[in-house]
Every structure is written in C-alpha cells, then in structure tokens.
N, C-alpha and C positions, 0 to 999 in steps of 0.2 A: 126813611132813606138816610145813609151812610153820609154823611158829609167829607170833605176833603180836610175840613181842621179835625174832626174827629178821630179818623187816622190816622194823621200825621201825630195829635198828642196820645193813641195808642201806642203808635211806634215809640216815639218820646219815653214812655213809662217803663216800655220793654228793655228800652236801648238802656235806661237808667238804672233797671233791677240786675240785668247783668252784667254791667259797669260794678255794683257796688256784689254782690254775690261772688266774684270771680276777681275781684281787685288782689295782685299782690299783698301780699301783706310785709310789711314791714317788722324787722326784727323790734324795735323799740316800741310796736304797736304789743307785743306780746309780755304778760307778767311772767312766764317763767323760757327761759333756756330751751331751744328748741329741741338740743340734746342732750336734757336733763336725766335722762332714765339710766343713758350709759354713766353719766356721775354718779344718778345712787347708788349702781350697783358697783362702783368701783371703791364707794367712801361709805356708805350706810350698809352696813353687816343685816341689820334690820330687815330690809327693803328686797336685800340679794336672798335673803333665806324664804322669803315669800313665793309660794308657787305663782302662777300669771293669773290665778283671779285675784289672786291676794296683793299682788302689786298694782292692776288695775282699781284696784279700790286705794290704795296708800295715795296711787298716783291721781284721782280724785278729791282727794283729801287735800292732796297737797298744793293742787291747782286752787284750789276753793281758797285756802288761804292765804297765798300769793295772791288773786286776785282783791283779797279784803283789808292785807294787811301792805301798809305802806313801811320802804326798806330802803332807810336814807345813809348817809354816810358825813358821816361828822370830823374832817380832815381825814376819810380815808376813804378812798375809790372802790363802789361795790360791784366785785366780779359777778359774774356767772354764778362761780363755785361758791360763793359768800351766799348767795338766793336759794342756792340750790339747798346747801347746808340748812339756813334757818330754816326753811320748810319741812326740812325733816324731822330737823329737832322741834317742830311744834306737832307733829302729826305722829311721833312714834309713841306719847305717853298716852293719845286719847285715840287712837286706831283702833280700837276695840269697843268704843264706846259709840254710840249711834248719834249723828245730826248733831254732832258736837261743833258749836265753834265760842271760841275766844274774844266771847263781849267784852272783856275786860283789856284789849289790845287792839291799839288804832295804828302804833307805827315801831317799828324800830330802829334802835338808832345803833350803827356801828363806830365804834371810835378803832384806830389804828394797834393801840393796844391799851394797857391797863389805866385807868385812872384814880383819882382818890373822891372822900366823900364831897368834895368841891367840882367835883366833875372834874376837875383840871387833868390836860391832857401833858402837863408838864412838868419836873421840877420831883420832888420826895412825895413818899407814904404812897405812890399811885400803888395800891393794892387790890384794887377790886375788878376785876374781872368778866361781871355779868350784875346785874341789879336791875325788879320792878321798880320802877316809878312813883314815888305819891308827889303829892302836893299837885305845884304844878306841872310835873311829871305824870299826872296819873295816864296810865294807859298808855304807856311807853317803857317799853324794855330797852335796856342800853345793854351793849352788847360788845367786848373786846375783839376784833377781827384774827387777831392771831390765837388768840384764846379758841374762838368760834371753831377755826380749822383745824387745833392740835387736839381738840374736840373729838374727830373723827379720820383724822391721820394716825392718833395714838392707840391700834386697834387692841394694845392690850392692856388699857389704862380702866381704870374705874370711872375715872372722872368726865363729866361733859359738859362744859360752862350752859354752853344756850339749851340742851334739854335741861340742867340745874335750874334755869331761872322758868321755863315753859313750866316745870314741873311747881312752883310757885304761884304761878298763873293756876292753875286745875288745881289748887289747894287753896288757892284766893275767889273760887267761884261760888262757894257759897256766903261770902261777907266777910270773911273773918282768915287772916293770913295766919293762921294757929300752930298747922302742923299732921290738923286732924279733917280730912278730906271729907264731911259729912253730906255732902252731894253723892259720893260714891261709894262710899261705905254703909254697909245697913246696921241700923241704929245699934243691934243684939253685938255687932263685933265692937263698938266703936269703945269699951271699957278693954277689951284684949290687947287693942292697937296700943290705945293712951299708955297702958302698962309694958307692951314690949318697945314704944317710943324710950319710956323715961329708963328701961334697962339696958336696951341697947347705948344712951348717952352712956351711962353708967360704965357699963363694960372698955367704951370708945376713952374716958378719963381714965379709968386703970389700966389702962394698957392690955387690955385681952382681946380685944377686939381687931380685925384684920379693915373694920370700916374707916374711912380718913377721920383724921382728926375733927377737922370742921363738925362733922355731925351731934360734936358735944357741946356747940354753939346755944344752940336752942334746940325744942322741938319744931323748927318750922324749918331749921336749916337738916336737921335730923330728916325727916321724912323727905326733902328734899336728894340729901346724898345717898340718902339707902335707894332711891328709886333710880338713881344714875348705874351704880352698883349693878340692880337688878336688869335695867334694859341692859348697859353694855357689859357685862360678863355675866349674862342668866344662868349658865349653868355651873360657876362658882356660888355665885349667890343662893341659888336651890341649894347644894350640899353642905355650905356654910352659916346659914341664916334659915333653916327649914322655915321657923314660924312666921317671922319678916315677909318670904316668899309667901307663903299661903294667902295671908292678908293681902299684900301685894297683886296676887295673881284676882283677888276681889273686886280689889279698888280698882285694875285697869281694866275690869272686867274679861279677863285670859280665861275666867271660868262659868 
C-alpha cells in the first residue's frame, strides 16, 4: 500500500530533477562564450576554412579545453575574445591528432602586454611576449594580451604569440623541450627533421631565408616559428619551405 509520505517524497524527487534539469543557466556558469563560433569564424582563418563536420570537431576540442584549462588575468581583464583566442590557439596545432590533451598545462596567465625575464609588468627590457613556465611556474603559460590578439587580427603576418608558445607545449610532451617533437615524429624521419632544423637556422643567420629572425635562436624556438609560418600562411609555406612542410604535415599529422 502507497502511503501518503511516500508520494509526497515521489513528488519531491520529480519536482527537484526538473528544477535542476531545466534551471537557467547562467552565463559565468559556462567556460566558453556562448557566441563563440561566430568569433572563430571571424578571427581564426583555421576554424572558418573547415567544412561543418570539421568545425564540430575543432569546436569539441576547444570546449574540452576551456573546461580543463584555467585562464586568469594578471592586471589585465579577460574578455570573451581573449577565451575565445587562447582556445584556438591551443587546438589548431594538435587538431589532427586524436585524444590529444595538454598535461603539461593547468592555467594561463594573461598579462596586459609585454613583460621581462622578471615577469615585471613595468619599467625597461619587457620583451617577451608569450613564455612556458618552469620552476615554479611549471605548467603555466603566460601570455601578452595584446600580443594574443594581434595574433589573429594580423591575418597576413607569419607570426602568432600563443600558438608560438602552445606549439612548445606539443614539443615539451615528450620530456625534453628540444625542438625535436619525438612523440609525433616517426623515429626513420627524425635525422631528416634535425638536419633541415639546423639548415634552416643556418639559412634564417645568412639572410636567405623569408622565416623571422627568431628562429635562429635555437632549435626549440626554430621549430616553434616554422610551425606558426606553417599554420598561418600554409600556402606560402608549402611553396617556400617544400621540405619543412612535408615533415610538418607529419608531425600535425595532416597526413
């Protein structure tokens, strides 16, 4: 027999599932922009060249990470379009690579704009633009906000700070910040890579090279700018850099 507290704490349960199933949701309850999709097709070239299964996947990608990765702001207020950005820039260099995520990054940090090796956000030398983390930094990317957006405002630049340093991250995920991506690279290419790494520096010192200066930094900053190159002008980079590109289309798995 049915009792009367019995139904009443049926009702209770019901009343409560659709209370919480059907509750408004609040904008600051959500990690990413509600109208984010209209931003990347406005500011990621990437994202707008993708047919609609292909941005339904980017756009899974890019959720996955906004939800994993915290995105703080360090004297500088973070928009929408600041959210929206770093997400791209983490999901455009491993988009092709399956069940990919970024253990090596827990938050990042945006500063208003450039800083020096002191972090200081004040004063001479602020030169740096985008930097992983060690010490006790590790696992944090700091990030220039104005950098971040001229990023992908400058649609006919080479350059892109926060895919520059994501692109450091997937070259740091096998242990070793080198230059030489051996998670993604199969083992037979990885003497071809090392050799057009130290010619292309080479080339980028004597001036024959159309790649930025920086990349004769090191190999780690090397392999870093050529893949900025590659994402945002691929088809300069294809007819300028054939053998770059082939490796390249390897490592992001494109092929």
């Amino acid at each position: 027999m049915i009792t009367f507290l019995q139904i009443f704490f049926a009702l209770l349960i019901i009343i409560l599932i659709i209370l919480f199933v059907f509750r408004p949701r609040r904008k600051d309850m959500i990690a990413w922009p509600e109208d984010y999709r209209d931003t990347l097709n406005d500011y990621v070239s990437f994202y707008a060249n993708l047919d609609e299964e292909g941005k339904k996947q980017f756009e899974d990608k890019f959720e996955k990470f906004l939800l994993a990765t915290k995105i703080t702001g360090a004297n500088a207020v973070i928009e929408d379009l600041d959210r929206v950005l770093i997400g791209a820039a983490a999901v455009i260099p491993v988009y092709y690579i399956n069940d990919w995520e970024y253990v090596n990054l827990r938050e990042v940090l945006v500063y208003p704009g450039n800083f020096n090796t002191e972090f200081e956000q004040e004063g001479h030398e602020r030169m740096i633009s985008g930097m992983v983390g060690t010490g006790h930094l590790q696992n944090v990317m700091i990030l220039s906000k104005w950098e971040l957006r001229q990023g992908f405002i400058n649609s006919q630049s080479n350059r892109n700070t926060a895919l520059h340093e994501f692109i450091h991250l997937v070259d740091k995920m096998d242990g070793t910040l080198d230059g030489v991506p051996e998670l993604l690279l199969e083992r037979k290419y990885l003497a071809q890579w090392k050799q057009l790494i130290d010619q292309t520096m080479l080339d980028v010192r004597n001036g024959v090279s159309d790649i930025d200066a920086y990349a004769a930094t090191s190999p780690v900053e090397c392999f870093a700018v050529i893949s900025e190159y590659f994402f945002e002008q691929p088809e300069a980079f294809q007819a300028n850099h054939p053998e770059l590109n082939t490796l390249l289309q390897r490592i992001f798995r494109r092929v």
